[in-house]
C-alpha positions as a LaTeX table, in Angstrom:
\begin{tabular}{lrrr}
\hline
Residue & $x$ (\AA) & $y$ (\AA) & $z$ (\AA) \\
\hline
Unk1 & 0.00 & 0.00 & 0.00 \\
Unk2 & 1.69 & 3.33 & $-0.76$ \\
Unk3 & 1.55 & 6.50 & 1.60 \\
Unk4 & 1.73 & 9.75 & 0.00 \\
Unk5 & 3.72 & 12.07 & 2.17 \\
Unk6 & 3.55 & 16.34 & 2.39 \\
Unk7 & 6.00 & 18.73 & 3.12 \\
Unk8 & 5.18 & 20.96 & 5.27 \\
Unk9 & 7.17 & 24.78 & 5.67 \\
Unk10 & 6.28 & 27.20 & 8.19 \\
Unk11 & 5.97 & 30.39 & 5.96 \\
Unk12 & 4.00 & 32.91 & 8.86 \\
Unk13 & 5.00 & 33.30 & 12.52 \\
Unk14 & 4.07 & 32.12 & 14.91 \\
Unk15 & 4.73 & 35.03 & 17.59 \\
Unk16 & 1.08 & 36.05 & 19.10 \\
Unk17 & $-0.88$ & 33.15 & 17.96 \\
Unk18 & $-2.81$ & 31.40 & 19.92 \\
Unk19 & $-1.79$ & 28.41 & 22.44 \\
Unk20 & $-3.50$ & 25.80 & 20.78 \\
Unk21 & $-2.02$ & 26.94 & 17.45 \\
Unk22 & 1.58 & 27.03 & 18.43 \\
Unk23 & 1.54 & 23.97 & 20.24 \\
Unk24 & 0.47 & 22.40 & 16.92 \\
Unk25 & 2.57 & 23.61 & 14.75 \\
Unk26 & 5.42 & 22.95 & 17.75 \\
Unk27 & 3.78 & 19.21 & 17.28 \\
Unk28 & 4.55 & 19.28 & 13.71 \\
Unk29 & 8.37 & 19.01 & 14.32 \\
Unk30 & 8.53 & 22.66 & 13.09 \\
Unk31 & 10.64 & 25.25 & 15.50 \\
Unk32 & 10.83 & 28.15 & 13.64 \\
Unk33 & 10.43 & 30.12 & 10.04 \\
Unk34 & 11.26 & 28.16 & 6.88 \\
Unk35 & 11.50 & 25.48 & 8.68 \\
Unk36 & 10.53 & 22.27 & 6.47 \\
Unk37 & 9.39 & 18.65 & 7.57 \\
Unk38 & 8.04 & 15.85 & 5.50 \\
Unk39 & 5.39 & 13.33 & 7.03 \\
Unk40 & 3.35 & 10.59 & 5.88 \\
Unk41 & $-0.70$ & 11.79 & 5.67 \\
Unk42 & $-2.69$ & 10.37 & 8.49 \\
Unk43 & $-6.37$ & 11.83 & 9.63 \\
Unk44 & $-4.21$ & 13.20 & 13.02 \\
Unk45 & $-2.08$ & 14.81 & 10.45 \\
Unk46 & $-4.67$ & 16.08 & 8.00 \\
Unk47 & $-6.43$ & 17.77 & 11.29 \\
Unk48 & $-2.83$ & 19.33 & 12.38 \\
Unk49 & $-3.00$ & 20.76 & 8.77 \\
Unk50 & $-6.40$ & 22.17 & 8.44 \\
Unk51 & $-5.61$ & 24.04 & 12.07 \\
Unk52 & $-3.09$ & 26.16 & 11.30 \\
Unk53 & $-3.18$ & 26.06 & 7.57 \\
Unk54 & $-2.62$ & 30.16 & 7.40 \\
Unk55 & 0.42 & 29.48 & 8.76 \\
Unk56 & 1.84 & 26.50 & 6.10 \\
Unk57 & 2.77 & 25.94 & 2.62 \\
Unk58 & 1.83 & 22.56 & 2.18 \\
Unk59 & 2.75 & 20.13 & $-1.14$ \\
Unk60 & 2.53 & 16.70 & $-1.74$ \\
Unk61 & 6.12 & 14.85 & $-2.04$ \\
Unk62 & 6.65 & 12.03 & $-4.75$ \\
\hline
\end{tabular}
């Protein structure tokens, strides 16, 4: 079975966001700007995602 995977960058700040938000992205594996992590899709994932999506640029990897 093959798992498509994203890459994920952190293109806004996250200075003065809420909690919640920061602790996701922090949950993410991302620390700070331009920072870019790839990870398989699971529904956790996809949720992660569609939180803070104003804060990602998000593209599928091959």
């Amino acid at each position: 079975m093959y798992m498509s995977k994203v890459r994920i960058e952190l293109v806004k700040s996250i200075i003065g966001r809420k909690p919640n938000h920061i602790a996701t992205v922090k949950s993410l594996g991302i620390r700070k700007m331009n920072d870019v992590v790839e990870h398989t899709i699971t529904p956790e994932l996809k949720g992660k995602i569609a939180l803070v999506s104003y804060l990602l640029k998000v593209e599928e990897v091959q």
